[in-house]
C-alpha distance (Angstrom), angle and dihedral (degrees) to the residues before:
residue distance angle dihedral
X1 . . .
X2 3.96 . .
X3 3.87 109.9 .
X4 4.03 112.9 -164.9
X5 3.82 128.4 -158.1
X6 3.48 100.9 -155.2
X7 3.77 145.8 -10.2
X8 3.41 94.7 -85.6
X9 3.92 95.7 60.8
X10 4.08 88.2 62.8
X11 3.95 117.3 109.6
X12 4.00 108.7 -113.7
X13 3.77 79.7 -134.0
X14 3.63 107.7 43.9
X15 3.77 113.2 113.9
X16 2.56 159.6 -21.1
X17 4.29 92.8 -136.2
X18 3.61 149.0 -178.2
X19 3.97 105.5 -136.0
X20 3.83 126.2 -162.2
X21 3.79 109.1 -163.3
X22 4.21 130.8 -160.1
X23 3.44 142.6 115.5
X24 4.14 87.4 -92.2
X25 3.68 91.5 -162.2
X26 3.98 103.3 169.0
X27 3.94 92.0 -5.2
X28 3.88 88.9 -130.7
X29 3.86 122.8 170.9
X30 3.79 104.1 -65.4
X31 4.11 89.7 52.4
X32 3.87 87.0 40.1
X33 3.64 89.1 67.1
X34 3.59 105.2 37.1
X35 3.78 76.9 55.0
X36 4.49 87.8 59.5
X37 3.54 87.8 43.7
X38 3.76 93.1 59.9
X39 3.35 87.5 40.2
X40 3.80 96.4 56.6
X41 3.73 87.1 44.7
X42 3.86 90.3 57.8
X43 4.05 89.1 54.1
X44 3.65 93.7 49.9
X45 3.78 90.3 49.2
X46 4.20 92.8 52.2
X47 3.40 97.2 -85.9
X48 3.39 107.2 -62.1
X49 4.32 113.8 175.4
X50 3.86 120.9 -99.1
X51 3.52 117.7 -121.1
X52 3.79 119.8 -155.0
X53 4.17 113.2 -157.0
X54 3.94 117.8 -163.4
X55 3.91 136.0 153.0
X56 3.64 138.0 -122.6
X57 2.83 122.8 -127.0
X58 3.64 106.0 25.1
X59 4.07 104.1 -93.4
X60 3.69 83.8 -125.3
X61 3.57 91.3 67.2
X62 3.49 99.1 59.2
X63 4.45 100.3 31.4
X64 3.93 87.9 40.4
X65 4.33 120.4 6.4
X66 3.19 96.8 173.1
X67 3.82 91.4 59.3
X68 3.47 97.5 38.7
X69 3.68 115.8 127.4
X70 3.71 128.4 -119.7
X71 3.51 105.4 -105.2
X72 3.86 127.4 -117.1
X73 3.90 100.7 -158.9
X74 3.93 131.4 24.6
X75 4.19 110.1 -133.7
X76 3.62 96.1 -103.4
X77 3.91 93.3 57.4
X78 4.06 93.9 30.2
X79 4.43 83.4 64.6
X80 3.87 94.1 37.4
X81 4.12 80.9 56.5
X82 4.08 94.1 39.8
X83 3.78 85.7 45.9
X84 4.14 93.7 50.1
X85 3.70 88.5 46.0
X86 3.86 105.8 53.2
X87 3.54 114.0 -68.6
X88 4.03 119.6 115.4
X89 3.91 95.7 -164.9
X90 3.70 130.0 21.2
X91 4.17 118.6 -155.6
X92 3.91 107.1 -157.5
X93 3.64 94.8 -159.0
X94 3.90 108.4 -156.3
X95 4.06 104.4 -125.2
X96 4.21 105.8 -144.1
X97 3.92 125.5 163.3
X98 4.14 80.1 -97.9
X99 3.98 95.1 62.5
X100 4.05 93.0 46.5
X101 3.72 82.5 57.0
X102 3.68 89.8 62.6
X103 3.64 114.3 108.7
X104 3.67 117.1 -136.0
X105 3.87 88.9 -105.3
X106 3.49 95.7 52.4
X107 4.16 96.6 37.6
X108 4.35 77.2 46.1
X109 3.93 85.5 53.3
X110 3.83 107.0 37.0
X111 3.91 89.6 40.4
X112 3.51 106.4 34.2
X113 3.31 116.9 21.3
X114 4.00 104.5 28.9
X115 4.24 103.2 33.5
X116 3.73 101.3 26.4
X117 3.78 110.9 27.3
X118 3.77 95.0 -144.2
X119 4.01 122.9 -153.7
X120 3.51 89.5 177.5
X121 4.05 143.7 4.2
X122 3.86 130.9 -154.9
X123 3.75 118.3 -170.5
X124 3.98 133.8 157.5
X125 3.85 108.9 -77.1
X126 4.36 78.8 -118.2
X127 3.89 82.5 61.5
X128 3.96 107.9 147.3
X129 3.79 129.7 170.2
X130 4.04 149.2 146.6
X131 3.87 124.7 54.4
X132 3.94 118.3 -8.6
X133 4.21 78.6 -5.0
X134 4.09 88.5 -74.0
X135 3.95 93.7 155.4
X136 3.87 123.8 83.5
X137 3.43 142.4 172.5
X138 3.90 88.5 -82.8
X139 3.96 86.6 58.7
X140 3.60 94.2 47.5
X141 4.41 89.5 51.5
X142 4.17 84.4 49.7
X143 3.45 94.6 51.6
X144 3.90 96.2 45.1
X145 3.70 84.8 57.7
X146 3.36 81.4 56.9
X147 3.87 109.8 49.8
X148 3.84 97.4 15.9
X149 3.75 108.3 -102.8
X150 4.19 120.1 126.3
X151 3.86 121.8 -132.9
X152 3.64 142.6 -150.7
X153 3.73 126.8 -173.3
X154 3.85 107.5 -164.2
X155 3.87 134.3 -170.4
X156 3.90 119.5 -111.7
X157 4.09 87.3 -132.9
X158 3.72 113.2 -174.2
X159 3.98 121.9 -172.1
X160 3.51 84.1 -101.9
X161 3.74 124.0 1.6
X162 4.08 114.8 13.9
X163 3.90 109.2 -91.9
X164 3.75 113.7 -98.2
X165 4.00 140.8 174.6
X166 3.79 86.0 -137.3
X167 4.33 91.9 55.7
X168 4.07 90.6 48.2
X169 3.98 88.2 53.9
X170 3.61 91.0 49.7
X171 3.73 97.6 48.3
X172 4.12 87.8 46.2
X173 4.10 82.8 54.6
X174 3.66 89.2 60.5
X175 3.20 96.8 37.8
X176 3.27 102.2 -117.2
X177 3.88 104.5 143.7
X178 3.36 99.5 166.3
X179 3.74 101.3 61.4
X180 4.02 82.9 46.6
X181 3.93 85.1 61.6
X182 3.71 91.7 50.9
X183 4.17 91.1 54.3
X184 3.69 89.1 40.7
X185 3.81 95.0 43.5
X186 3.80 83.2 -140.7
X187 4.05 129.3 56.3
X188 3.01 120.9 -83.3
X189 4.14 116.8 -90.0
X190 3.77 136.0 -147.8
X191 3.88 122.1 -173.1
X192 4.10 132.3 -170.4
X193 3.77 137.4 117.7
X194 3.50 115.2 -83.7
X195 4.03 116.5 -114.6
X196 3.44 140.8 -158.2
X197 3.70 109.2 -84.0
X198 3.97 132.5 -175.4
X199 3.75 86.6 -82.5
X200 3.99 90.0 -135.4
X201 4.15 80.8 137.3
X202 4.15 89.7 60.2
X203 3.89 94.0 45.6
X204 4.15 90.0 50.5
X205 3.80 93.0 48.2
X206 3.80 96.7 -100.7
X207 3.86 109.8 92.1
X208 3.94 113.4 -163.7
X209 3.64 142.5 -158.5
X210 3.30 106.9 -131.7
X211 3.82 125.2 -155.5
X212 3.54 128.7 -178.7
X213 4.09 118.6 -116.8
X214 3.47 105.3 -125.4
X215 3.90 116.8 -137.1
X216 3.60 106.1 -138.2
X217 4.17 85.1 48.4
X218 3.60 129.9 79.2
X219 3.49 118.5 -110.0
X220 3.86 130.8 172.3
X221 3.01 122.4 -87.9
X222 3.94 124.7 -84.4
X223 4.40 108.8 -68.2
X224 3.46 145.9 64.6
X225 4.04 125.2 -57.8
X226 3.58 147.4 -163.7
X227 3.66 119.7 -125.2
X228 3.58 160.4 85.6
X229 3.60 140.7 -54.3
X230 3.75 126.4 -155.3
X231 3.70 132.6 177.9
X232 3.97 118.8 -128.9
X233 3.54 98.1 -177.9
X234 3.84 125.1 3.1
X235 3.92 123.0 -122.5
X236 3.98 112.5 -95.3
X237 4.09 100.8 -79.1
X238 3.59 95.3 6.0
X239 4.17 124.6 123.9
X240 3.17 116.2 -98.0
X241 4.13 117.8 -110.5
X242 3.89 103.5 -157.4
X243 4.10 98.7 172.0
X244 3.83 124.3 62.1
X245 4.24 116.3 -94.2
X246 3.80 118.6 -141.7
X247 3.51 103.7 -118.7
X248 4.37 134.4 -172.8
X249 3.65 95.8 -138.6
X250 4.29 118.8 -160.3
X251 3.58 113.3 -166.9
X252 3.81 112.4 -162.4
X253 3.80 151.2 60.3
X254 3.85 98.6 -63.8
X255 3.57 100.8 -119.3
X256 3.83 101.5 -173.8
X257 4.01 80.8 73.3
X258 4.14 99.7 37.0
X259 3.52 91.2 -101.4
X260 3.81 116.2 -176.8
X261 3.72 106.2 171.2
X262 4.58 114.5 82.3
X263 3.57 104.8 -134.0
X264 4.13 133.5 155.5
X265 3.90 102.8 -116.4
X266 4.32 113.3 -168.3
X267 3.80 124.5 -172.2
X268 4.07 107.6 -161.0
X269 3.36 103.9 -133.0
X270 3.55 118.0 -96.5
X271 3.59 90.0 -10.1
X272 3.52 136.1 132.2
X273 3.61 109.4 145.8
X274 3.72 100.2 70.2
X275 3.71 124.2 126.6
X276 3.67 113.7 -148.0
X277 3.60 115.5 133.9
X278 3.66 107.9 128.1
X279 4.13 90.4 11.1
X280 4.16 115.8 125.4
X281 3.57 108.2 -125.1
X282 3.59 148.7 -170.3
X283 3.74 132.8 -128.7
X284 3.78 119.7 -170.7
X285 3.72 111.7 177.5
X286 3.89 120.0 -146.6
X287 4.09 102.9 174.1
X288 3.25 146.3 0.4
X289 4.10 118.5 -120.5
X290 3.61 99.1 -174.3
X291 3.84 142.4 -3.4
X292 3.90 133.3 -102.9
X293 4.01 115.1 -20.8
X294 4.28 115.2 -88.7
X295 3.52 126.5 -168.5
X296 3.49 122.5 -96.8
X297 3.95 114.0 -132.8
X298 4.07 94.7 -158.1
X299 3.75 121.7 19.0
X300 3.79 86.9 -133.7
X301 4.06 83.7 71.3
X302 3.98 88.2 43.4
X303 3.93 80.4 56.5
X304 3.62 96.4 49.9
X305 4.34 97.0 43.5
X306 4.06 88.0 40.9
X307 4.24 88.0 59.3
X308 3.97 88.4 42.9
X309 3.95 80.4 55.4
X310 3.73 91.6 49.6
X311 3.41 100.6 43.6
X312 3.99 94.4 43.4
X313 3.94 87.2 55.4
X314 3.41 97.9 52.6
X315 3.72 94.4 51.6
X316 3.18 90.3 51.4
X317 4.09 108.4 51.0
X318 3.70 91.1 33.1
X319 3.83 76.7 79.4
X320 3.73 99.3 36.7
């Protein structure tokens, strides 16, 4: 799959394409199947490749920061998902104060028309773009009847409630993972490179690898987790660890010890021979054991709660 930063990294001659366009962020169910409609568009149309426009950063962060919303997928793993889920190229268009002056004509013309050559485009049926978000779906039909290129605006139907970025961060604020999964049609997944931390996990028997939460991501909510932990890319030296590790997961600021910093701590099970300092890693939570962090009064009842954890997370993903 061919991933492009920019207009100016498209082939004059590639096309021509059938482009799906959104901000993609977590690629759950509803942008999954706008995804298989585009796809199914590009088969009736001879084949032609599926081309999956997003933005970084999030146009709210640069039109609005202090709205902007914390963000369920970084760009690398947002086009590894478009890429698993349909699309054969994904254009990371960098969003600047110029391109939200863009009019919908001339987004419609620089995009579209010029760069990508489109025969077709599928969007949500919510679809909004240009300056101040003027363009619709309805522009985008007008202007295919202009230039030649056929377009479907589609609803993001859930089961219940239509899929949404903004419902996946608020069941990750309550914690509740597993309904997160469901809307994601995968679990949930943090990523970072594991740092040194105060090693209070090694001296009580369960060694961590700590990650730091980062502040303009999503993160669940405040507790301890169920899930796994797989390494991306191994720390200079280290072995590499090829197969997922079940993992009890605490997400918080370790209050027992004053903590002040949120980060995503994960103790391999029954591991303590694993070399990941400096290694990016993956986090994908299943379930959660237990809700926001409290403070211990005696590390002997730390000791006792921390092998509940343990022993509740191993029941659970020895099933998963």
């Amino acid at each position: 799959m061919r991933v492009w930063h920019g207009l100016d990294q498209v082939s004059p001659d590639f096309g021509p394409t059938v482009v799906t366009i959104g901000n993609f962020d977590g690629v759950h169910r509803g942008h999954q199947e706008v995804l298989a409609h585009a796809k199914a568009r590009a088969a009736e149309l001879g084949g032609l490749p599926v081309v999956a426009l997003t933005f970084d950063p999030h146009p709210m962060r640069v039109l609005r920061p202090d709205h902007a919303p914390l963000m369920l997928s970084e760009p690398e793993q947002r086009a590894e998902l478009l890429g698993r889920h349909g699309a054969d190229a994904v254009l990371i268009l960098p969003f600047t104060k110029e391109v939200s002056g863009w009019s919908p004509e001339e987004f419609i013309d620089r995009v579209l028309v010029t760069a990508l050559h489109a025969k077709a485009v599928v969007v949500g049926e919510n679809f909004r773009f240009g300056h101040k978000a003027a363009g619709h779906v309805d522009t985008l039909v007008q202007a295919g009847a202009q230039y030649g290129f056929q377009v479907e605006g589609l609803s993001l139907a859930g089961e219940q409630q239509p899929w949404s970025s903004t419902y996946v961060r608020q069941q990750l604020a309550d914690g509740d993972v597993e309904a997160a999964a469901e809307a994601l049609g995968r679990p949930f997944r943090v990523t970072g490179v594991v740092i040194e931390g105060d090693k209070r996990g090694r001296e009580l028997g369960y060694p961590t690898a700590n990650i730091p939460a980062d502040p303009g991501a999503a993160v669940p909510q405040d507790g301890v987790y169920a899930g796994w932990l797989t390494v991306l890319t191994p720390a200079p030296g280290a072995p590499a660890y090829p197969e997922p590790l079940p993992a009890a997961i605490s997400v918080g600021s370790n209050p027992t010890f004053d903590g002040v910093d949120r980060r995503v701590e994960s103790y391999v099970l029954d591991r303590d021979d694993l070399e990941l300092y400096g290694a990016k890693v993956a986090i994908d939570f299943v379930a959660r054991l237990r809700g926001t962090q409290i403070r211990f009064e005696t590390i002997d009842d730390l000791l006792v709660q921390m092998k509940a954890d343990v022993d509740g997370a191993r029941g659970l993903l020895a099933g998963d």
